[in-house]
Structures are given as C-alpha cells and as structure tokens.
C-alpha positions as CSV (number, residue, x, y, z in Angstrom):
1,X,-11.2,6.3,-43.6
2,X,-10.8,10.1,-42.3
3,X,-7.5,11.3,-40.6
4,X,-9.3,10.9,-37.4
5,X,-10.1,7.7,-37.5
6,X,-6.5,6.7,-38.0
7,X,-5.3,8.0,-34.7
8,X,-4.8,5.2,-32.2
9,X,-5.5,5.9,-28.8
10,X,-8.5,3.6,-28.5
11,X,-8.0,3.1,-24.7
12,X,-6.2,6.2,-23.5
13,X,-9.2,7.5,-21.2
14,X,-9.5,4.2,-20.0
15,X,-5.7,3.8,-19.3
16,X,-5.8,7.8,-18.0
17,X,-8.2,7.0,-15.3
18,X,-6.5,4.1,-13.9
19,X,-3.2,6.5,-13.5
20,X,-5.7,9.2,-11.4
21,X,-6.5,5.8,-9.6
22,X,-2.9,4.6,-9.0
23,X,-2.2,8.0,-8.3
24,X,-4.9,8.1,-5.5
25,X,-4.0,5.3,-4.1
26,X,-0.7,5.8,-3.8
27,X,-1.2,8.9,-1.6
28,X,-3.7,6.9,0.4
29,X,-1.0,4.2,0.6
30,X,1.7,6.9,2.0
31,X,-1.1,8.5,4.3
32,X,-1.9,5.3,6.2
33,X,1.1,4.2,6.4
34,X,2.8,7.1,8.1
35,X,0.4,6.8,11.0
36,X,2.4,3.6,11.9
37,X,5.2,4.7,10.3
38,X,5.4,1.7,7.7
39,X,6.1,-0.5,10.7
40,X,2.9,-2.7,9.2
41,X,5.0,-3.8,6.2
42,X,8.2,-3.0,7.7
43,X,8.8,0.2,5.7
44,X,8.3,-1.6,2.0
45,X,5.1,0.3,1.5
46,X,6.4,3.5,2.1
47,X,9.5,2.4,-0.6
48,X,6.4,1.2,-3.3
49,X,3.9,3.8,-2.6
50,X,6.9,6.5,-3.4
51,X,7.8,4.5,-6.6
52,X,4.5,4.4,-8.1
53,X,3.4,7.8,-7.3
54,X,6.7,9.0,-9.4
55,X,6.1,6.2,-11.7
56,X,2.2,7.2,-12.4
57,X,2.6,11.0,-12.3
58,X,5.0,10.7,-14.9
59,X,2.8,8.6,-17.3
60,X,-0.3,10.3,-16.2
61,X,1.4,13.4,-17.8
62,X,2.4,11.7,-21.2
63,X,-1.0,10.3,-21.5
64,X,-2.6,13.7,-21.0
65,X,-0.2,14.9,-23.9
66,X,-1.0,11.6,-26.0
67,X,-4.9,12.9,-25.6
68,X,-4.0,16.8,-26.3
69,X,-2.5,15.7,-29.6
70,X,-5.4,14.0,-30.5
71,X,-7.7,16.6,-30.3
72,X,-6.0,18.9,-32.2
73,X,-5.7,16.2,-34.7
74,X,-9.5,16.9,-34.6
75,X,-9.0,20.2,-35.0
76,X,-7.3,20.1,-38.6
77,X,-8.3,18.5,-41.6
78,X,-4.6,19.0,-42.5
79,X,-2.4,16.8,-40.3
80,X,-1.6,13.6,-41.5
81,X,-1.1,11.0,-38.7
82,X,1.9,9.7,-37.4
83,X,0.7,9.3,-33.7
84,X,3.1,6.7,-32.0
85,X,2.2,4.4,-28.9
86,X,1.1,5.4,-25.9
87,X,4.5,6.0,-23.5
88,X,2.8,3.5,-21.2
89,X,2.6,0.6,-24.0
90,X,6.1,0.4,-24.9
91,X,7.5,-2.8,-24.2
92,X,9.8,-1.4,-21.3
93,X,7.4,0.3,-19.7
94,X,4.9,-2.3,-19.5
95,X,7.5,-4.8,-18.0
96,X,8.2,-2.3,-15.1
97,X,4.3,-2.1,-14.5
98,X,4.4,-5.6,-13.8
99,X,7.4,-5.2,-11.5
100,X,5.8,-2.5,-9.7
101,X,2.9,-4.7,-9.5
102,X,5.3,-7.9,-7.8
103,X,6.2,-5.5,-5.1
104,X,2.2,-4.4,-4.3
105,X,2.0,-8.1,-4.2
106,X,5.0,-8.7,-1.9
107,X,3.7,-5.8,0.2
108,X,-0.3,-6.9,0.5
109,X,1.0,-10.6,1.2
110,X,3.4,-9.1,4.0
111,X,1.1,-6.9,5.3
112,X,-2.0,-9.6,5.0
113,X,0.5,-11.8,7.3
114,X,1.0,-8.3,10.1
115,X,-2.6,-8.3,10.0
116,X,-3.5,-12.1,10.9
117,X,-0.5,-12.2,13.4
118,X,-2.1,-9.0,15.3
119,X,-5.5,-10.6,15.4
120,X,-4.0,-13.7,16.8
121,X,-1.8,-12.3,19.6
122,X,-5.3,-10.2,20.5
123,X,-7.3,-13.1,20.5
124,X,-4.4,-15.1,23.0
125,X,-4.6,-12.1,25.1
126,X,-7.5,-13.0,27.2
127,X,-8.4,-11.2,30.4
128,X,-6.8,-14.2,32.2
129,X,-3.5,-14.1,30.3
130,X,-0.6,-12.6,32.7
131,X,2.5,-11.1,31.6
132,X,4.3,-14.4,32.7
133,X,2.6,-16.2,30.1
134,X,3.1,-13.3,27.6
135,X,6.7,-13.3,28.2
136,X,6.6,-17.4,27.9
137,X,5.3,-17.3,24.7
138,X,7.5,-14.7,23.3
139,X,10.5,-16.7,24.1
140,X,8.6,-19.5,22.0
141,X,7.8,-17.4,19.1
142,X,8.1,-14.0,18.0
143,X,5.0,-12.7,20.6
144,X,4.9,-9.3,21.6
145,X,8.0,-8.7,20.4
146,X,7.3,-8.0,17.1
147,X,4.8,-5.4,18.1
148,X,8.1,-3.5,20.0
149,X,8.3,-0.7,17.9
150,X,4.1,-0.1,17.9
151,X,4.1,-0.2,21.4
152,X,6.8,2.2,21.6
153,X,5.1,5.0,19.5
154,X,2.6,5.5,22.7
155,X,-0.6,6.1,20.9
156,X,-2.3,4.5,23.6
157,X,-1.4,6.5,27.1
158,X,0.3,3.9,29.3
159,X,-1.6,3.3,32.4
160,X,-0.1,6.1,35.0
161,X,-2.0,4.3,38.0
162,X,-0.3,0.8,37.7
163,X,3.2,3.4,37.3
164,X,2.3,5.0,40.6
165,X,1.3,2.0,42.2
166,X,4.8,0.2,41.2
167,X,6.9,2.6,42.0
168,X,5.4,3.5,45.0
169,X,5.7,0.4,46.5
170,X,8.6,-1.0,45.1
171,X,10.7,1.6,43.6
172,X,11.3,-0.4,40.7
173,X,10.4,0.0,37.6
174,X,7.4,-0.9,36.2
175,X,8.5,-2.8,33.4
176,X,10.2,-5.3,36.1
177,X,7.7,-8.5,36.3
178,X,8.5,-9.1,40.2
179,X,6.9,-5.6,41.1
180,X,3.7,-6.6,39.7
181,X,1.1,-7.6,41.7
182,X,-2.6,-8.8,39.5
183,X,-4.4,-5.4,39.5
184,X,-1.1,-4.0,37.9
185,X,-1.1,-7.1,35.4
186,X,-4.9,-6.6,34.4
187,X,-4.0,-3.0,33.9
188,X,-1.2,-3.9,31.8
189,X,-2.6,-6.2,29.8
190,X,-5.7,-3.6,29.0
191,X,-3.6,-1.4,28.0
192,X,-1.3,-4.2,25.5
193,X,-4.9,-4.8,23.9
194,X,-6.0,-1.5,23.3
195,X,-2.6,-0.8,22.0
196,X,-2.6,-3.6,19.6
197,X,-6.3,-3.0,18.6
198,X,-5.9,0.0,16.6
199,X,-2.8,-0.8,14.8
200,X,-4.8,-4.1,13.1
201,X,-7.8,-1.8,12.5
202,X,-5.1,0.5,10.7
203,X,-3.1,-1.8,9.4
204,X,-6.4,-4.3,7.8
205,X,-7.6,-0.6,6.2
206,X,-3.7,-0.4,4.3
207,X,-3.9,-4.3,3.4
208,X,-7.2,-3.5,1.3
209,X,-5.6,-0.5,-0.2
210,X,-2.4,-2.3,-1.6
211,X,-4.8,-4.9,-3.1
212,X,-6.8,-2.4,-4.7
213,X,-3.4,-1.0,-5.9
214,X,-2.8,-4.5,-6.8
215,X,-5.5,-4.6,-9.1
216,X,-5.0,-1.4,-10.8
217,X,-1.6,-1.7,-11.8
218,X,-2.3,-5.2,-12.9
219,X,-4.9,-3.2,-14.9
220,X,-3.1,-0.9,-16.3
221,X,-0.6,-3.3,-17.7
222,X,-3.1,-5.6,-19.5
223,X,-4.6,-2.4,-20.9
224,X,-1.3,-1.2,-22.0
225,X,-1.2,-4.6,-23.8
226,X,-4.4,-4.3,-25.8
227,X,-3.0,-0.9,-26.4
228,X,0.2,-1.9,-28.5
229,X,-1.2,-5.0,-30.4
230,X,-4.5,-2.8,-31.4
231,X,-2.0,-0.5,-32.6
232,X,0.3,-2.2,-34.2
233,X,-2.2,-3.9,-35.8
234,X,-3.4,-0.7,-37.5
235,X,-0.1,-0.2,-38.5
236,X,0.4,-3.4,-40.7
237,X,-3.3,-2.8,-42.1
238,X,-0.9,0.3,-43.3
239,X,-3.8,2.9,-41.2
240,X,-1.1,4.5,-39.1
241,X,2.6,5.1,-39.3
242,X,4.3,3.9,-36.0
C-alpha cells in the first residue's frame, strides 16, 4: 500500500461541496428573509441562517486545508501519514450539525404553518367578505392580526381613493369601520389581498429553501459519519495513525 493510499479523506469533496451548498443557501436563506424582515418565521430564520453561515464557513475552510494537505502528500514520496479526521467528523461537531439541523426543522415546520395560514385567510377573503366579518373572525382566531406587522411594512400602496373618499366625507379616519361605506370596503379588501398575496409567494419560496437546507445539513452529518468509521477503521487495520 503506497503513502497515498493511506491518507483518509475518502469523502472530503463530497462533504466540501455540501458546505458551498449550506453556504449558498444560507445566504439565500438571509436574502429572502430580509424582504419580510424574518416576520415569516418570526425572526428564527434570520437567528439559523446567521448560525450556519458562521458554522459552514468555518468548516468549509478546514476541509479546504484537510484537501491541501493531501495533495502535497502527493507531492512527496517522503511524508509518512499521520492525517487525522476531518474537523467536521469529530464527534462534537457532528452532534452540533444535527442541532443545527433541529432548528432548519423547527424553522421549515414554522414557516410551512405561516405559509398554509396565509393561503387560508386569502382563500376566506372573498370579494363578498366585508371588514365586519374580517374583524369577527379575528376576535375568533388569530385573523388578520397576525399579518399586522406585514401589512404595516406597506409594500402594497394603500388605496389613496378610499382615504380621500373617508376623510372627505367623514373626517375620520379611515381605519374607523363606521366611515366605510361598500365601495370603500371592496377597495380595502383589494388592497388586504394583494397585500397578503406576495408575502405567501415570498414566504412558500423561503419554506423550500429551509427544506433544502434541511436536507443538506442532514447530509452533511451522515457523511461526516461514514467519514469517522471509514477512518477509524483504517486506523485499527494499523493503515493510518489517528
């Protein structure tokens, strides 16, 4: 058996391009989220996404250096091996990929549960619903109200007219249900779906991206595995030192 034969990384390029995938997805994690400001998962996937980019960049960097050391094992016919376990495969390290992994988990299921509720309150909000019966049903369940803090960001322009027209009539404001006549409803409620409308679009896109995160930690962790035993059972043929 030559020298480089004995070094064992047998799954270091593998494990490396799941890292550039975690890494990836992380970003893509962060990006989407900040268009909502986390609001979709109530700013755990923010908390995750900044976690495992720090947790990935670091291991991303130790695998490279794992892979450099191998090649210039390949450049000597001198060096006799000694090469350890990958950083990622020690025992610690593994266990907090599976933590990390819990909290994707606790983050897709949250944000699977933001998705359905949005789809539902869209599909109550018929073009016969009025804001009396919006209002009914949020003091049954959580309704609209949940969606406060969307609503609030304004990426939908509120309807000016139905402002005008309340104001000018009543000098109330507009939010006050008694100045509302049904042309001012309808408006409203236009505007409440096409409001709501985006943010599940947005918020269904980041639900596929933590899965996919999801997966690849899970990945990563089962690779890791394979890693250590394949390695340690070099090491008690007596191939490697570890």
């Amino acid at each position: 058996m030559s020298k480089l034969d004995r070094v064992p990384l047998p799954r270091a390029n593998k494990i490396l391009r799941l890292l550039y995938a975690s890494l990836t997805l992380s970003v893509t994690t962060l990006a989407i989220s900040a268009i909502y400001r986390g609001y979709s998962s109530f700013g755990l996937s923010r908390f995750v996404s900044g976690v495992t980019f720090v947790f990935t960049l670091a291991f991303t960097v130790l695998t490279h250096r794992a892979l450099s050391k191998k090649s210039d094992v390949a450049d000597s016919t001198d060096v006799v091996t000694t090469e350890k376990l990958l950083a990622i495969s020690r025992i610690p390290h593994i266990i907090l990929t599976f933590i990390l992994s819990l909290m994707w988990l606790a983050t897709g299921l949250l944000e699977a549960f933001v998705v359905g509720y949005t789809f539902r309150t869209l599909s109550e909000l018929k073009p016969t619903t009025t804001v009396q019966e919006v209002f009914i049903a949020a003091h049954q369940r959580p309704g609209l109200s949940i969606f406060v803090p969307v609503l609030a960001l304004m990426y939908v322009p509120f309807p000016a007219e139905m402002v005008a027209n309340v104001q000018s009539r009543t000098g109330l404001p507009a939010d006050t249900l008694a100045s509302m006549d049904p042309r001012d409803e309808a408006m409203l409620m236009e505007w409440l779906r096409n409001s709501l409308k985006p943010f599940a679009a947005v918020t269904a896109v980041e639900t596929v991206v933590v899965l996919a995160q999801l997966g690849v930690l899970l990945a990563i962790g089962i690779m890791a595995i394979m890693e250590r035993r394949e390695v340690r059972r070099a090491a008690k043929l007596g191939a490697i030192s570890i």
